[in-house]
C-alpha positions as CSV (number, residue, x, y, z in Angstrom):
1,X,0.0,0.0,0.0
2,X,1.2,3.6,-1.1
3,X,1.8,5.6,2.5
4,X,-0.9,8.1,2.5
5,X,0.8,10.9,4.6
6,X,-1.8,13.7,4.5
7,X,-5.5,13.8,2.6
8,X,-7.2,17.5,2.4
9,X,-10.0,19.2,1.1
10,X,-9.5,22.3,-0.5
11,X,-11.3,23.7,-3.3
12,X,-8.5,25.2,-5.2
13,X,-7.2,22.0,-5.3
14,X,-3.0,23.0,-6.2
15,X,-2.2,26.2,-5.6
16,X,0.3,28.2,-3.4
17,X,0.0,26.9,0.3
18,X,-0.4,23.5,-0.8
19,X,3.0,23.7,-3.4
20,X,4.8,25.8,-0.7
21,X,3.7,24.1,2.6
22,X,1.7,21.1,2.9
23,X,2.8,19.2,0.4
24,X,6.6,19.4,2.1
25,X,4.9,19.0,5.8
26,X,3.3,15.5,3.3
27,X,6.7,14.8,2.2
28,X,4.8,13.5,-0.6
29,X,6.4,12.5,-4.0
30,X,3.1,12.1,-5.4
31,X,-0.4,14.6,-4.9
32,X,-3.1,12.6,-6.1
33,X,-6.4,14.8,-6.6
34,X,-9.7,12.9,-6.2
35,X,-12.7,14.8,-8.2
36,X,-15.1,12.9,-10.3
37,X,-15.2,16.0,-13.0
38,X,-11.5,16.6,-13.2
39,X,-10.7,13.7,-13.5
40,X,-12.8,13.2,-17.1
41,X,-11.1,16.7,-18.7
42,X,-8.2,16.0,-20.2
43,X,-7.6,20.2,-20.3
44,X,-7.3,20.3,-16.6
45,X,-5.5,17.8,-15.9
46,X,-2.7,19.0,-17.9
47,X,-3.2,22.1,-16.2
48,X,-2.5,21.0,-12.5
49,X,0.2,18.4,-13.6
50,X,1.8,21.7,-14.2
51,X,1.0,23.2,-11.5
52,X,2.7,20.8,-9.3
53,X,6.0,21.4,-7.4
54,X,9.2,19.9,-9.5
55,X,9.8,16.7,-8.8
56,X,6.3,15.3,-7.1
57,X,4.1,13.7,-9.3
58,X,0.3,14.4,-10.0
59,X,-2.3,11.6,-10.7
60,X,-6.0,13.0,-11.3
61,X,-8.7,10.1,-10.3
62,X,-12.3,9.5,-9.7
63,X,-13.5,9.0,-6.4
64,X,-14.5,5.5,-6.9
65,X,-11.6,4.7,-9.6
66,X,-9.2,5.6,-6.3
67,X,-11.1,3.7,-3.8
68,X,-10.5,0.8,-6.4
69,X,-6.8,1.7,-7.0
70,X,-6.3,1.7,-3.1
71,X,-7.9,-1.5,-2.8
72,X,-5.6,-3.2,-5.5
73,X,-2.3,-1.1,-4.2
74,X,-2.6,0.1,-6.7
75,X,-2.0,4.0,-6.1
76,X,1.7,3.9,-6.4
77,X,4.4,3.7,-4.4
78,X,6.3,6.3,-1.4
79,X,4.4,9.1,0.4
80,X,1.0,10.4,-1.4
81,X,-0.8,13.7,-0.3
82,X,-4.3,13.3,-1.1
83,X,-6.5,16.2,-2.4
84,X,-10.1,16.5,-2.5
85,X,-12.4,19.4,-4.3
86,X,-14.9,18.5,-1.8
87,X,-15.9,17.0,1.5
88,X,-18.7,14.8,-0.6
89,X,-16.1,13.6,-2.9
90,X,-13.7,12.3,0.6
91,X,-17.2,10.4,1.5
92,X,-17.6,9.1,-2.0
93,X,-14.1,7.7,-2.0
94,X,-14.3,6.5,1.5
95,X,-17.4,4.6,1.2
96,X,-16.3,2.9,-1.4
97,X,-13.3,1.7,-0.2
98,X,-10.3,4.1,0.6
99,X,-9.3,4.0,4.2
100,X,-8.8,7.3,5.5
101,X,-7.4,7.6,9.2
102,X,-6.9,11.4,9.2
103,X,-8.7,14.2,6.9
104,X,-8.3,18.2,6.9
105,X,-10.1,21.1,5.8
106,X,-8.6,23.5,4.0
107,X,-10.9,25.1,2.0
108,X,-14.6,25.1,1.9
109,X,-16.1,28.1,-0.2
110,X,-18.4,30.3,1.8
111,X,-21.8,29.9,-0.2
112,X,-25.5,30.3,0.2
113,X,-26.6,28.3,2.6
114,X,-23.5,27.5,4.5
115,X,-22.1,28.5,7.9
116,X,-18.7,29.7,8.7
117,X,-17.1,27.8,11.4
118,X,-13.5,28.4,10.8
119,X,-11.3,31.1,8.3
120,X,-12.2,29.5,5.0
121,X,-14.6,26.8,6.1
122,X,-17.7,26.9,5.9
123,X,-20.0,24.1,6.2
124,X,-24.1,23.5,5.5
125,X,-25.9,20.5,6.4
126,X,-24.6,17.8,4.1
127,X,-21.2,18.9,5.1
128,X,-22.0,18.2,9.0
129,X,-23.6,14.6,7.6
130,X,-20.9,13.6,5.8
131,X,-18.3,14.5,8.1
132,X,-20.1,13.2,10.9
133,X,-20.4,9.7,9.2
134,X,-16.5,9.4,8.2
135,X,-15.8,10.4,11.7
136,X,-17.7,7.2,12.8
137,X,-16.1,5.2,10.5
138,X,-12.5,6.0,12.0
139,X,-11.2,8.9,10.2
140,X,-10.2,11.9,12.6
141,X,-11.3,15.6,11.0
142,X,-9.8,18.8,11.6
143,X,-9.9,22.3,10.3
144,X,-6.8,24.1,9.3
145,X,-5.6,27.0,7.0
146,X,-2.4,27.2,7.0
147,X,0.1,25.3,8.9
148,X,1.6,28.0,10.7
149,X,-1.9,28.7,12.6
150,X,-3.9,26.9,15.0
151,X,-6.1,24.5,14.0
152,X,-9.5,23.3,15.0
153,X,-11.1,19.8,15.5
154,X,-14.1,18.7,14.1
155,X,-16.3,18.5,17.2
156,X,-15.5,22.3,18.0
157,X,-16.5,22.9,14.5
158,X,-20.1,21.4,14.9
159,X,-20.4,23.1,18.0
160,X,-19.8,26.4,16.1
161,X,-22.3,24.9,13.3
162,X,-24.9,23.9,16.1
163,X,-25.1,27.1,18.2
């Protein structure tokens, strides 16, 4: 099996913090982004291959095609940082079959009908569902920006949700 050292959601998917400081903090030689509609335009995916830092690889998959690929170990081999456009797409892939122990949120666009609960989270009620059932499954959620800031865990964020 490929060691999974970090999995994040973040809507802009590659872009400055993740190329400058979590994909080091990852030590990843590989960022794997897991979205359903990337991974079907060719455009794109050229795009953020591009975007990646020199010398780390970047694989574009499907949530269920890398649930699959996990469960054949088939994902490679050395350190992979998982990236996710969306907190449905982590469920997607986890329900069908990619063990994930630990998840972050990076980046969760503030739109109608969601709630802040943390600088650049913001959650509505599908969010709270989904995150609530992968944290019953085993996988440990927290919320954090940048690495050089305090974080926050998931259960302070439903509290923040909730009140």
């Amino acid at each position: 099996m490929p060691n999974i050292t970090f999995a994040r959601v973040d809507h802009r998917l590659i872009h400055g913090q993740v190329i400058t400081k979590w994909s080091k903090i990852a030590a990843a030689q590989k960022i794997l982004i897991v979205d359903d509609v990337l991974a079907q335009d060719s455009f794109m995916v050229d795009i953020y291959k591009m975007a990646a830092p020199s010398g780390v690889d970047v694989d574009i998959k499907s949530a269920e095609d890398t649930a699959r690929a996990y469960q054949a170990d088939d994902l490679g081999s050395g350190n992979v940082f998982l990236l996710f456009k969306s907190i449905q797409t982590a469920r997607k892939a986890m329900d069908a079959g990619l063990e994930l122990k630990t998840l972050q949120l990076g980046g969760v666009p503030a739109e109608a009908g969601r709630k802040i609960v943390f600088q650049a989270v913001a959650l509505n009620d599908a969010d709270v569902a989904d995150l609530t059932h992968m944290a019953d499954a085993g996988c440990q959620i927290t919320l954090q920006v940048v690495p050089e800031e305090a974080g926050m865990t998931l259960a302070d964020a439903l509290k923040k949700y909730n009140s």
